[in-house]
N, C-alpha and C positions, 0 to 999 in steps of 0.2 A: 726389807727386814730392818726394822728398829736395832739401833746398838745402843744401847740404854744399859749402863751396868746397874743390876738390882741389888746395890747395897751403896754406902758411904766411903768414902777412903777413909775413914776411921774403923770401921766395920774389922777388916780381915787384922789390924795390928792389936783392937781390941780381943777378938775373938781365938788368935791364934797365936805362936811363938813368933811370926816375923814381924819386924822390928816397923815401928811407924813412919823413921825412919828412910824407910824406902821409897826411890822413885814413883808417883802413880805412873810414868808412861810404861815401868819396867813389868810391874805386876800388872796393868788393865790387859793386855794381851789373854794374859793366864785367867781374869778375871773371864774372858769373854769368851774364852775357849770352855771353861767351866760350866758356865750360863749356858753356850751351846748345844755341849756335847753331852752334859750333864741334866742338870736342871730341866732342857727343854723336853730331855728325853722321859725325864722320870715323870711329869707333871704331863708330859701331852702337848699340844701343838695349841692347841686353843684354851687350855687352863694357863698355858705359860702367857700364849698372849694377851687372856683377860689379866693377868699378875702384872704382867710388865706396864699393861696400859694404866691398868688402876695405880700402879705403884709411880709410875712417870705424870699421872695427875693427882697426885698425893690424897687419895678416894679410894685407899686399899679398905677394906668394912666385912664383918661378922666374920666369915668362913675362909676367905679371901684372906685378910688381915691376919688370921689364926697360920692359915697354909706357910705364909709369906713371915711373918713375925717365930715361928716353932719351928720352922722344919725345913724352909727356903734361905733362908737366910744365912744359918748354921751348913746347910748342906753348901751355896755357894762358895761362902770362906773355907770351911776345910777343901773344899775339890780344887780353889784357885789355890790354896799353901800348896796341893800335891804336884800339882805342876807347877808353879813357880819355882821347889825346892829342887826339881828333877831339871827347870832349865834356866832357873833365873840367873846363876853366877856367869852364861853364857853368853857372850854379843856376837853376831855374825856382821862382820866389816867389809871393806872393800877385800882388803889384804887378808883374809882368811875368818877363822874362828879364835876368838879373844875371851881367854878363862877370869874375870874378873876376882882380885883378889885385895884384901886390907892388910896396910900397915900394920903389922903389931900384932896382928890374929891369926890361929893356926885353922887354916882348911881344913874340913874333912872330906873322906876320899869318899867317893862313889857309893861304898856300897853302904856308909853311915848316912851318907844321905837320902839315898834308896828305902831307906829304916825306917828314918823323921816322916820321908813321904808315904811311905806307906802307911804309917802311922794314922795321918790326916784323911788321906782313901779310907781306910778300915772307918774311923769316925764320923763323914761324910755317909758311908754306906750304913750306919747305924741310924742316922738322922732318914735314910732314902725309906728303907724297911719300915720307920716308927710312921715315916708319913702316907706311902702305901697302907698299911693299916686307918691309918685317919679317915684316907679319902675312901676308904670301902665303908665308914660310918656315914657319913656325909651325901647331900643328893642337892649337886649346884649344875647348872645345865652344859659347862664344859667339861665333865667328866664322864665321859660318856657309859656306853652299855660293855663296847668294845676293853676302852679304856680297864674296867671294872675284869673284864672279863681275861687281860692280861699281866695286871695287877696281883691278881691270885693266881696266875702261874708265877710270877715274880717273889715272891714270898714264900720260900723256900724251904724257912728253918722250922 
């Protein structure tokens, strides 16, 4: 399996409230956990890896290019903000677990941050819904009969 992140390290600072600012090695984790658990889920096993292949030979095009530019894009940045905001101030060290914190700034506790994150999920799941809709318009040869066919149980509202 390819680890290829499908977006820029400008992408989620542009796209999001966290700060540009930040580590990539802190946030590509969350990036990759998003892409995984997320992304591959909603797109399919073989839509995701025609995206990733197209998008790693920069030969993303028409429907591809649409998916990935409207709907992949935006969905991966909000899903890696939702987990990064849920675990990023965290480091696990040798000597335990380490709350990382700034000079001069007031933390918020848990359940504000649980907010901001959810916040990102709820928006991420509005982008997953608009793009299921897309691809029941659409007929590319990795989306399959099945795919189509659990898409519209997925689509709920």
């Amino acid at each position: 399996m390819q680890m290829i992140p499908l977006l820029n390290s400008n992408d989620i600072p542009r796209l999001t409230s966290l700060s540009g600012n930040i580590d990539v090695d802190k946030i590509l984790p969350h990036v990759f956990t998003a892409q995984l658990n997320d992304v591959r889920r909603i797109l399919g096993t073989n839509l995701y890896d025609k995206i990733l292949s197209d998008y790693d030979a920069d030969t993303l095009a028409n429907e591809y290019a649409t998916i990935y530019n409207d709907y992949v894009l935006m969905m991966l940045a909000y899903y890696s903000a939702y987990y990064f905001i849920g675990m990023g101030s965290y480091q696990i060290v040798n000597n335990g677990i380490m709350k990382t914190t700034i000079d001069g700034a007031t933390s918020i506790d848990m359940k504000e941050a649980d907010v901001l994150a959810n916040k990102y999920k709820s928006m991420a799941g509005t982008y997953e819904i608009a793009l299921n809709e897309y691809l029941l318009t659409i007929n590319i040869p990795e989306y399959t009969q099945e795919n189509r066919k659990a898409t519209k149980l997925k689509i709920w509202y």
